[in-house]
C-alpha positions as CSV (number, residue, x, y, z in Angstrom):
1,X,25.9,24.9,56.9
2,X,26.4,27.2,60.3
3,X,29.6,25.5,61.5
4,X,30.6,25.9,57.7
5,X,30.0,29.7,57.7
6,X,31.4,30.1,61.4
7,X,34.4,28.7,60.6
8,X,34.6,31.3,57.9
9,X,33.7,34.1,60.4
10,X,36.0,36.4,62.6
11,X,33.4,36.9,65.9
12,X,33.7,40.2,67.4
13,X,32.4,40.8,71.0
14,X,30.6,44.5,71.6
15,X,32.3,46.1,74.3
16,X,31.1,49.2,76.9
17,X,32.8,51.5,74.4
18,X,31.3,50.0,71.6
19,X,27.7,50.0,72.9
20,X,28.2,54.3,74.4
21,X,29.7,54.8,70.6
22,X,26.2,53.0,68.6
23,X,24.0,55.3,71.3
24,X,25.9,58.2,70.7
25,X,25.7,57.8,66.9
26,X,21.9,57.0,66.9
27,X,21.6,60.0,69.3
28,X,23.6,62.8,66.6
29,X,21.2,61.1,64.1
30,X,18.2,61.9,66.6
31,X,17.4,58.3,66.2
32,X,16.5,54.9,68.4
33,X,14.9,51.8,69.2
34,X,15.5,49.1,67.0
35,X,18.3,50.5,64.8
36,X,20.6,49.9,67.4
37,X,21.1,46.7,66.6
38,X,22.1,48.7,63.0
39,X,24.9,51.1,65.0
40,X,26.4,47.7,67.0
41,X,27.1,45.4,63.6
42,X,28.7,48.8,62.1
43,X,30.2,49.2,65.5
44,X,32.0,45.9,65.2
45,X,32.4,46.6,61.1
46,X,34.8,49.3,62.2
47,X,36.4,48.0,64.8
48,X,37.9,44.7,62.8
49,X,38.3,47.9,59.8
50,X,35.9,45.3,57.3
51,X,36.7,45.6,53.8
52,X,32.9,44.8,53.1
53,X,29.6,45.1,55.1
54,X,26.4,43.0,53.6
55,X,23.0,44.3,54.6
56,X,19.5,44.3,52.7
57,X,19.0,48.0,55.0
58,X,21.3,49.8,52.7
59,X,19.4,52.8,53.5
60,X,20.0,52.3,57.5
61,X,23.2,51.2,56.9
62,X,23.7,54.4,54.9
63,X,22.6,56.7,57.2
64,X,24.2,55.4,60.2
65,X,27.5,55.1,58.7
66,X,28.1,57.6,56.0
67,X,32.0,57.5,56.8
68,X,31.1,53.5,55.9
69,X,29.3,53.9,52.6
70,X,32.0,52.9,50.1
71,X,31.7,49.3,51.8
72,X,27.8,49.1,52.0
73,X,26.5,46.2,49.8
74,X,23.4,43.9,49.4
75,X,24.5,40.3,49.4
């Protein structure tokens, strides 16, 4: 099932710029810790410009990337 849904998959690779742009997001929103992880998928969501973005956190997801919003979904 894996290989099935990585072969359906584009990867995308954080970069330096990637990682300072999720801090400095999380740090306008005066938040941290583990929603990092949050700011780096929508990170890579913009970077490949992804027509959709699946997450149960729609409320993280939300709030980290209101300019995202139209493309938030639960799966």
């Amino acid at each position: 099932m894996l290989q099935s849904v990585r072969s359906n998959l584009n990867i995308v690779r954080p970069t330096t710029d990637d990682y300072f742009e999720a801090v400095v997001q999380l740090t306008k929103l005066n938040l941290g810790g583990p929603l990092i992880y949050d700011a780096l998928l929508l990170q890579a969501a913009r970077k490949v410009n992804a027509d959709t973005i699946y997450t149960c956190d729609l409320k993280h997801f939300h709030e980290l990337a209101p300019d995202l919003a139209s493309r938030i979904r639960t799966p």
